[in-house]
C-alpha positions as CSV (number, residue, x, y, z in Angstrom):
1,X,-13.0,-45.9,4.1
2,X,-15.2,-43.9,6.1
3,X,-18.8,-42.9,4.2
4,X,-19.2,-39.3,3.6
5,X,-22.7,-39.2,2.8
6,X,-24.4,-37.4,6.1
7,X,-28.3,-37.4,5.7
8,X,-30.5,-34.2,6.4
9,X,-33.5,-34.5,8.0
10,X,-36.2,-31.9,9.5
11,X,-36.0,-31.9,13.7
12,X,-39.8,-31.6,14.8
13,X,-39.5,-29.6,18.2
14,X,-42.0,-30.2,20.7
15,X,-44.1,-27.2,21.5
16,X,-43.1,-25.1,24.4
17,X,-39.1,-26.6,24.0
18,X,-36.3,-24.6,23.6
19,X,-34.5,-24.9,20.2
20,X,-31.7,-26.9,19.4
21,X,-27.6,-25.8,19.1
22,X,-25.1,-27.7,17.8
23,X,-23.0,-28.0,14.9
24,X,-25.5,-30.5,13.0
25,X,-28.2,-28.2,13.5
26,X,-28.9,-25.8,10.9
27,X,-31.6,-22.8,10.8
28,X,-33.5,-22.4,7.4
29,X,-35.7,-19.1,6.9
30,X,-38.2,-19.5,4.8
31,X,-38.8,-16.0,3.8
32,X,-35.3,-15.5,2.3
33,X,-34.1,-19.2,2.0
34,X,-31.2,-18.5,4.2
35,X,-29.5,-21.5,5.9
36,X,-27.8,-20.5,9.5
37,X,-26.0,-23.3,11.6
38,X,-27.4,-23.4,15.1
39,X,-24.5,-22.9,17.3
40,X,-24.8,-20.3,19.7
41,X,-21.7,-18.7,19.2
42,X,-21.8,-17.2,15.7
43,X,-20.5,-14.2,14.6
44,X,-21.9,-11.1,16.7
45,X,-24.9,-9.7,14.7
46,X,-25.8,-12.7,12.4
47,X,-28.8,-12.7,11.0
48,X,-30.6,-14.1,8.0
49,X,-31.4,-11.7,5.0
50,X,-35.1,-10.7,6.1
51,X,-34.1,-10.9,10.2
52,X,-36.5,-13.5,10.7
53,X,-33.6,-15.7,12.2
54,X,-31.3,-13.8,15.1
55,X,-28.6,-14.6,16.8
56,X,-27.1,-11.8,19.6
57,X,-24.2,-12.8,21.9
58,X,-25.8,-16.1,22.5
59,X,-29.6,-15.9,22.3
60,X,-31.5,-16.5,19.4
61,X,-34.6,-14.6,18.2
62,X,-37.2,-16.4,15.6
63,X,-39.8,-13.4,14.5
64,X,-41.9,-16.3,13.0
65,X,-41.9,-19.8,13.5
66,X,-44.0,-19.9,10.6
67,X,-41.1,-19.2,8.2
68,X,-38.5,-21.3,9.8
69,X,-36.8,-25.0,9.4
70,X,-34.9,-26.7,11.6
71,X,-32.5,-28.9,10.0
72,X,-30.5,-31.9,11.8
73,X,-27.4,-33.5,9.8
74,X,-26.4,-36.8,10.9
């Protein structure tokens, strides 16, 4: 039986990194208390609530990195 139960913890990036993609990382704005997965292919145009969090044909935008939460499921 395979275990279901994936933890959640916060990814600490390193100053002066890029951020993370993948499917087991998720974006989490602050400000509106949106959650966006980090792969770098979403939808053209998505973007949390407040626009804090970006994502445009493959680049993501942060406005603040004071109002965001990088999330890591494993």
């Amino acid at each position: 039986m395979a275990d279901d139960n994936k933890q959640i913890t916060v990814y600490h990036r390193q100053p002066g990194c890029g951020y993370p993609a993948g499917k087991n990382i998720f974006y989490l704005c602050t400000g509106c208390r949106e959650i966006i997965q980090g792969i770098w292919e979403p939808e053209p145009g998505t973007a949390c609530r407040c626009g804090n969090i970006s994502f445009d044909v493959g680049r993501l935008s942060i406005r603040s990195d004071d109002q965001l939460i990088i999330l890591k499921q494993e």
